[in-house]
Structure formats: C-alpha cells, structure tokens
N, CA, C and O atoms as a GROMACS GRO file, in nm:
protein
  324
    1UNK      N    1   1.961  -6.725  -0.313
    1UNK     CA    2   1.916  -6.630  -0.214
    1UNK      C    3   1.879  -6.706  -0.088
    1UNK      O    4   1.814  -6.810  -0.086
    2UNK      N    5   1.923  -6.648   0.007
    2UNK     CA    6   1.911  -6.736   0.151
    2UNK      C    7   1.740  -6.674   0.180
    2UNK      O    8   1.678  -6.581   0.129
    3UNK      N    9   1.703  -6.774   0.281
    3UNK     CA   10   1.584  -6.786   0.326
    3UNK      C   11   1.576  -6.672   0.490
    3UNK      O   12   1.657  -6.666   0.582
    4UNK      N   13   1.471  -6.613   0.474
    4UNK     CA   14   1.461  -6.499   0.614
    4UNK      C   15   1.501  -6.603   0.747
    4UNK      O   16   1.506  -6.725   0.757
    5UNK      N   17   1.520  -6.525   0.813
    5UNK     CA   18   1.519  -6.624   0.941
    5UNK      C   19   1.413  -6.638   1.002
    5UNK      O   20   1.312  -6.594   0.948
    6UNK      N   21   1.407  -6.683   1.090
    6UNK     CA   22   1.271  -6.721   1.143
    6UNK      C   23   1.197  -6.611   1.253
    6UNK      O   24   1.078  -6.579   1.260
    7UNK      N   25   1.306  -6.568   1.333
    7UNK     CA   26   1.280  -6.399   1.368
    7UNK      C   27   1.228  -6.303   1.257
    7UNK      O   28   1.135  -6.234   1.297
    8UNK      N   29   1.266  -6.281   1.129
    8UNK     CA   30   1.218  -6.216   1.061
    8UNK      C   31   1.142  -6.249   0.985
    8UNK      O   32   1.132  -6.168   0.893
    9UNK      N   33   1.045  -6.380   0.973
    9UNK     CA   34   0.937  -6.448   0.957
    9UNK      C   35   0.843  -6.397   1.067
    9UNK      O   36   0.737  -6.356   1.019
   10UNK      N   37   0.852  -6.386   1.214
   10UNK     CA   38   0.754  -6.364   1.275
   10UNK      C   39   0.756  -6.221   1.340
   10UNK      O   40   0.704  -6.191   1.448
   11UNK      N   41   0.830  -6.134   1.250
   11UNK     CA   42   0.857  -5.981   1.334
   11UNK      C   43   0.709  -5.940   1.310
   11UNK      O   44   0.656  -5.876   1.400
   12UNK      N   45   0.626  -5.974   1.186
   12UNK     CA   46   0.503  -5.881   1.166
   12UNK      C   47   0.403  -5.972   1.252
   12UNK      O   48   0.285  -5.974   1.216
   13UNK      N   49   0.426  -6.013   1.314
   13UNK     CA   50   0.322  -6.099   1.400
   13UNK      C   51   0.354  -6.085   1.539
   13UNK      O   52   0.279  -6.142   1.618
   14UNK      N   53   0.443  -6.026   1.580
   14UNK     CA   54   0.471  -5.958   1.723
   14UNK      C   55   0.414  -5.840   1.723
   14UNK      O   56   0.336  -5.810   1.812
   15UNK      N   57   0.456  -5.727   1.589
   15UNK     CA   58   0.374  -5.588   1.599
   15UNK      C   59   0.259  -5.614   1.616
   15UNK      O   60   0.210  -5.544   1.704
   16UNK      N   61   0.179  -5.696   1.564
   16UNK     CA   62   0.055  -5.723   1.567
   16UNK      C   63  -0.025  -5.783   1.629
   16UNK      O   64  -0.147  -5.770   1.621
   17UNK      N   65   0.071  -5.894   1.736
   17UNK     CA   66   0.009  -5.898   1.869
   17UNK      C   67   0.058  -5.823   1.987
   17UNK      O   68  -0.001  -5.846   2.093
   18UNK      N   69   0.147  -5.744   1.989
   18UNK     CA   70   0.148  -5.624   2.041
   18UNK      C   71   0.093  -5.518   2.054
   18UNK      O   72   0.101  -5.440   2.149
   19UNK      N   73   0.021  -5.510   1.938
   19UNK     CA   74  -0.112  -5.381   1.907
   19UNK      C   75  -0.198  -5.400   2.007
   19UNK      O   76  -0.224  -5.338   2.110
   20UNK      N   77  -0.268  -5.566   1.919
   20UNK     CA   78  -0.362  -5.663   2.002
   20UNK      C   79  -0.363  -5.614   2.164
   20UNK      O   80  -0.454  -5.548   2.213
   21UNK      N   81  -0.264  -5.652   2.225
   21UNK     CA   82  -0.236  -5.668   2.396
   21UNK      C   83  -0.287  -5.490   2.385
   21UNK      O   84  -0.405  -5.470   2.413
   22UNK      N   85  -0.233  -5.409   2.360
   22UNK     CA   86  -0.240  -5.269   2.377
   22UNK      C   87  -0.370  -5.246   2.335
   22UNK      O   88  -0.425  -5.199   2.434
   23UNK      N   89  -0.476  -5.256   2.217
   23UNK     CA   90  -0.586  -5.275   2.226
   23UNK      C   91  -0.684  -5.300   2.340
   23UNK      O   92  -0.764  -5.217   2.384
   24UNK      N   93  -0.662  -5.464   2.395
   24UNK     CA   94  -0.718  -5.522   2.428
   24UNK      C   95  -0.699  -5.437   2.608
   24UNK      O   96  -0.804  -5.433   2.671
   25UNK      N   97  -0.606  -5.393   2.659
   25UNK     CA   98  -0.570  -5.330   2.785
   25UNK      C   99  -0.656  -5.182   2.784
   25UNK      O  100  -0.735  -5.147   2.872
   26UNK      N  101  -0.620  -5.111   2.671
   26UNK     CA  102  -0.734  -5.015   2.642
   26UNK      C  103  -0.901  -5.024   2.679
   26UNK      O  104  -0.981  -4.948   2.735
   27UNK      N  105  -0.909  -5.170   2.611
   27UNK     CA  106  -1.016  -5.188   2.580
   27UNK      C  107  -1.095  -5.204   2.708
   27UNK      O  108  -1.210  -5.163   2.725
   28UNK      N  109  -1.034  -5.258   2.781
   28UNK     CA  110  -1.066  -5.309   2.954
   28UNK      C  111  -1.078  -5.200   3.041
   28UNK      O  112  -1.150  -5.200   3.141
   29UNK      N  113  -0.984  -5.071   2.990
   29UNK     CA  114  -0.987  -4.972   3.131
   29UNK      C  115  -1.122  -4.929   3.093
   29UNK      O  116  -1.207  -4.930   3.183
   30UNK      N  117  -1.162  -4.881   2.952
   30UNK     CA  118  -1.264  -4.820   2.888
   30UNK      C  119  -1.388  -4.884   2.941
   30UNK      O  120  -1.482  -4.805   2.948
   31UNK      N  121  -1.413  -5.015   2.982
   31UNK     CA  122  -1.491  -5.099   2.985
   31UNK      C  123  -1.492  -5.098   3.151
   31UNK      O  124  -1.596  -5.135   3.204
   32UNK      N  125  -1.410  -5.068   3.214
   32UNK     CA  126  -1.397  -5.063   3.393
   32UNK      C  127  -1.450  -4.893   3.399
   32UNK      O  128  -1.540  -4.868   3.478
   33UNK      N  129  -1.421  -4.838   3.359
   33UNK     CA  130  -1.464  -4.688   3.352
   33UNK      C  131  -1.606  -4.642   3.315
   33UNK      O  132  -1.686  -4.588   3.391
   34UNK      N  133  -1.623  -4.677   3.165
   34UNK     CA  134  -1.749  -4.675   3.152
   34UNK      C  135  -1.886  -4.755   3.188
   34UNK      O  136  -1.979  -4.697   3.243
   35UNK      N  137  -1.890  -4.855   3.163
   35UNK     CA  138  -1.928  -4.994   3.148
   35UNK      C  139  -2.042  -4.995   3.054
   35UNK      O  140  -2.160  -5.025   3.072
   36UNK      N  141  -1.968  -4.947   2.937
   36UNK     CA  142  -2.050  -4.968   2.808
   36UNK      C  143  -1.991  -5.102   2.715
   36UNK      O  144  -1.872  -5.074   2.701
   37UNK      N  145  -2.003  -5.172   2.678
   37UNK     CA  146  -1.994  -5.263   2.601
   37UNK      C  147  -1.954  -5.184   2.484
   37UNK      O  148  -1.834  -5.158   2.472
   38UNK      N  149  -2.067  -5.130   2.368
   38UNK     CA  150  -2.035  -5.072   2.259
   38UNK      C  151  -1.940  -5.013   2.208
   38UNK      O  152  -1.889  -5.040   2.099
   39UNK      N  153  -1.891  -4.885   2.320
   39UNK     CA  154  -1.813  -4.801   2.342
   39UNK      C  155  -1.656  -4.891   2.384
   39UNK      O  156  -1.554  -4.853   2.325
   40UNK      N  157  -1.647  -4.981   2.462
   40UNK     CA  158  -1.536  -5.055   2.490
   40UNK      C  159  -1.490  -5.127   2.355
   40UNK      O  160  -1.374  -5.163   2.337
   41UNK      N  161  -1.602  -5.146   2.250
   41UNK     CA  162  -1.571  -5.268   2.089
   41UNK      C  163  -1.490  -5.127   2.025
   41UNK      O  164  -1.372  -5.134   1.989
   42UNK      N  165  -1.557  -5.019   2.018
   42UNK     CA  166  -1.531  -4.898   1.931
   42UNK      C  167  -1.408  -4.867   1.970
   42UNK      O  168  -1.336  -4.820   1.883
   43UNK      N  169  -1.351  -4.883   2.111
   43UNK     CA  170  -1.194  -4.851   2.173
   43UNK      C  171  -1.082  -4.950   2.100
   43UNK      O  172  -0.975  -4.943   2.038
   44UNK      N  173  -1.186  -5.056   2.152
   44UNK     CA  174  -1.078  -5.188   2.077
   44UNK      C  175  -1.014  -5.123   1.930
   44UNK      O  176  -0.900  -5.092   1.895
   45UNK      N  177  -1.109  -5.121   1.884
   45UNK     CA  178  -1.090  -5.143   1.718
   45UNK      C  179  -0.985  -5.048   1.703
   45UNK      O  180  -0.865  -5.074   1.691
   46UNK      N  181  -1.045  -4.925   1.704
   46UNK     CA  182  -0.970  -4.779   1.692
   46UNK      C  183  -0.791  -4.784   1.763
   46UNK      O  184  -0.685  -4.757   1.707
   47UNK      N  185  -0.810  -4.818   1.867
   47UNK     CA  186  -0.691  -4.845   1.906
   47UNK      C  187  -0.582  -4.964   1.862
   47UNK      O  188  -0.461  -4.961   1.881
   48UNK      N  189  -0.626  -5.023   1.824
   48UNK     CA  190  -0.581  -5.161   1.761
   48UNK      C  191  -0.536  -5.091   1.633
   48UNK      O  192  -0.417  -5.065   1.614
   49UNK      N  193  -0.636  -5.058   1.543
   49UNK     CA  194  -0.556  -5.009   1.436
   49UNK      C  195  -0.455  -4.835   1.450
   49UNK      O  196  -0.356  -4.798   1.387
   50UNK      N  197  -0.508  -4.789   1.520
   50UNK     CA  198  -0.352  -4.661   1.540
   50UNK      C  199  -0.232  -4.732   1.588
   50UNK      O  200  -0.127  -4.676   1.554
   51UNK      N  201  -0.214  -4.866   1.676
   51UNK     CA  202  -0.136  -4.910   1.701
   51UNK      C  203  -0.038  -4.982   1.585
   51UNK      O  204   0.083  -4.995   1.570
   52UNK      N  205  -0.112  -5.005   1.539
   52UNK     CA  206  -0.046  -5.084   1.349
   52UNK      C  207  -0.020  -4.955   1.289
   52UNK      O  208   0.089  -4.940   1.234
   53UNK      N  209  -0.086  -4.878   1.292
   53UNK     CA  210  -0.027  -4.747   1.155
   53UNK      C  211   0.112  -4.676   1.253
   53UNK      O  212   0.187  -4.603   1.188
   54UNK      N  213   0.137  -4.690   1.363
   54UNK     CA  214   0.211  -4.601   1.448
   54UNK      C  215   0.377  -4.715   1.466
   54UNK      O  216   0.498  -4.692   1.476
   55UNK      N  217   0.301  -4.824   1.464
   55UNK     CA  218   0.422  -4.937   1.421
   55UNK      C  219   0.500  -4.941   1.297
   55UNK      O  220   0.620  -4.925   1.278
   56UNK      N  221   0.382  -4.972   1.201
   56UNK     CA  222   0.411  -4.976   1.079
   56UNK      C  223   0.484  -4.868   1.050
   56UNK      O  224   0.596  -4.890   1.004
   57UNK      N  225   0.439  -4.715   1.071
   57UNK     CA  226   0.537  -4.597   1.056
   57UNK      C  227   0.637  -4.613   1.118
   57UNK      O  228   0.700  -4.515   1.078
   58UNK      N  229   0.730  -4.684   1.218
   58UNK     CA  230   0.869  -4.667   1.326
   58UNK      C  231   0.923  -4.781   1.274
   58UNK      O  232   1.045  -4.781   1.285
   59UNK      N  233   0.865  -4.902   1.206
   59UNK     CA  234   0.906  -5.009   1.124
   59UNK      C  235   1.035  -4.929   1.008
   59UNK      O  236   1.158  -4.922   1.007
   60UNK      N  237   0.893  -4.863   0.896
   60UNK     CA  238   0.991  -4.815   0.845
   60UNK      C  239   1.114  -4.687   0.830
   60UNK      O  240   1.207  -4.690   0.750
   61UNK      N  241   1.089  -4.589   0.916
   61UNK     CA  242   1.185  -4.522   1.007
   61UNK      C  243   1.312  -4.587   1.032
   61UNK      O  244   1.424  -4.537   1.023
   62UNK      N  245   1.276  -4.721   1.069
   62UNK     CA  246   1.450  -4.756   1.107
   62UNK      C  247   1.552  -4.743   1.002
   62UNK      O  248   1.540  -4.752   0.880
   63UNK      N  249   1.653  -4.719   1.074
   63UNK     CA  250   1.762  -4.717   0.944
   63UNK      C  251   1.842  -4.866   1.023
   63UNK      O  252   1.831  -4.900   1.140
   64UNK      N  253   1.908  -4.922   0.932
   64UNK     CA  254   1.956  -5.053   0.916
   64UNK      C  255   2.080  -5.014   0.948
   64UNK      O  256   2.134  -4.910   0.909
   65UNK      N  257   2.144  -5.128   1.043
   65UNK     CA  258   2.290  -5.111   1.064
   65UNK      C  259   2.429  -5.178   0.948
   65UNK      O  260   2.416  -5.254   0.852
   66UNK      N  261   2.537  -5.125   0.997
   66UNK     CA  262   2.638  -5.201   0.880
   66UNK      C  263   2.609  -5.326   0.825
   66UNK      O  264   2.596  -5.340   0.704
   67UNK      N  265   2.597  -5.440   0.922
   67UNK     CA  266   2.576  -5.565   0.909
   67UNK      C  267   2.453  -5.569   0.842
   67UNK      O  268   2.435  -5.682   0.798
   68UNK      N  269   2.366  -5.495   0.817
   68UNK     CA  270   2.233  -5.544   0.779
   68UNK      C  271   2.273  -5.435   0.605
   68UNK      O  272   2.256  -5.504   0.505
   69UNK      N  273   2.303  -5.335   0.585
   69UNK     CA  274   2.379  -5.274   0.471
   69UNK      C  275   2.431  -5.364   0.395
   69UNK      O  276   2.391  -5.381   0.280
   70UNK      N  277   2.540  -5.444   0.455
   70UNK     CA  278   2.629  -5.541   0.422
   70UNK      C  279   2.493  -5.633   0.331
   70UNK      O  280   2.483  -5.640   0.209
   71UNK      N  281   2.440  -5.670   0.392
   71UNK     CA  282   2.372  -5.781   0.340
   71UNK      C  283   2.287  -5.794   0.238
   71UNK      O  284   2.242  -5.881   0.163
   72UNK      N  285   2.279  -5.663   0.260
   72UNK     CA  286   2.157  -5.599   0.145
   72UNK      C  287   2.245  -5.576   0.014
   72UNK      O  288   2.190  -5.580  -0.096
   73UNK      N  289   2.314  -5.563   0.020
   73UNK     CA  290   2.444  -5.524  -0.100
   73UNK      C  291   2.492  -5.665  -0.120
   73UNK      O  292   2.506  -5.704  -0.236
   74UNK      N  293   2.510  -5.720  -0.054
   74UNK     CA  294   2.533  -5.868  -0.116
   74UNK      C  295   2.424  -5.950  -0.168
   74UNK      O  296   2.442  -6.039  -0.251
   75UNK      N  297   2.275  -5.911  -0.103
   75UNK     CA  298   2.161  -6.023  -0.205
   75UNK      C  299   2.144  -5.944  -0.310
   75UNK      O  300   2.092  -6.012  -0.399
   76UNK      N  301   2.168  -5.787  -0.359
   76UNK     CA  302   2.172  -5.742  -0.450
   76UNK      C  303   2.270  -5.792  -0.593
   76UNK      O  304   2.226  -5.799  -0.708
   77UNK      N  305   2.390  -5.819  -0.555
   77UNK     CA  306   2.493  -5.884  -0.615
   77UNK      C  307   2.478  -6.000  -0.674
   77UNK      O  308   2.501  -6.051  -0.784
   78UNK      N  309   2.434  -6.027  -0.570
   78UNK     CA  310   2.377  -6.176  -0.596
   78UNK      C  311   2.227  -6.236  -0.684
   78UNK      O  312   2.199  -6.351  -0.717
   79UNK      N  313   2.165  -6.130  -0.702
   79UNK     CA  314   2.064  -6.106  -0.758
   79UNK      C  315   2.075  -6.076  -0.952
   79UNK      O  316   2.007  -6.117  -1.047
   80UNK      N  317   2.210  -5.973  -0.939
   80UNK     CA  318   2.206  -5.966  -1.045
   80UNK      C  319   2.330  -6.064  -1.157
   80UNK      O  320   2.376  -6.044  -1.269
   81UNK      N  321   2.343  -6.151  -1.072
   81UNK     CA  322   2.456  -6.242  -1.108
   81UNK      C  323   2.369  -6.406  -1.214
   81UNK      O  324   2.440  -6.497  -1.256
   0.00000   0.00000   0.00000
C-alpha cells in the first residue's frame, strides 16, 4: 500500500488553520466593535469550532473524481490480495 502524499498528510491542518484565521478575524472585528475582551474569547471559540463542523461537513460531501475512484479500487484489490 502506497504512502498518502504529503498534500494529503497536511489537508486536515489547512482546514484547521483556516478555521483558526476565520476565527481569529471574527474575533478582532468583535473586539473593534465591542471592546469586550470576554465576549471577543466567546467569538473566538464558537466560531472556530462552526468553522470545523461546516468544513468537516463539505470535506465529506465531496464526491471523488475518476482518478481518485480509480485508486480507491485499486488499494482495495490490493488489499485483498
């Protein structure tokens, strides 16, 4: 069985500093607007994690193209060989 590539070693660590950045931009207007501290941690968080459940849901949504079909049918093959 071949080894992931290295793009697909670090795909869950882009969603997730992608959240992060989107969090953290949230977190700042909230914090220029209000200027509560508390209320800006409570944005962070909250937003940070809808950003992971809203990823995580469109993650698995995708449907896979031929080439990636293909492949999946061959480590299967290969699996049971």
């Amino acid at each position: 069985m071949s080894l992931p590539s290295r793009r697909d070693r670090f795909k869950p660590l882009e969603l997730i500093g992608l959240s992060g950045v989107l969090a953290v931009i949230s977190a700042l207007v909230v914090l220029m607007v209000s200027r509560d501290i508390q209320f800006m941690l409570i944005t962070l968080g909250v937003v940070f994690i809808i950003c992971i459940v809203f990823m995580a849901t469109f993650v698995l949504l995708a449907k896979p193209n031929k080439a990636e079909l293909a492949d999946i049918e061959q480590l299967d093959t290969e699996d049971h060989h």
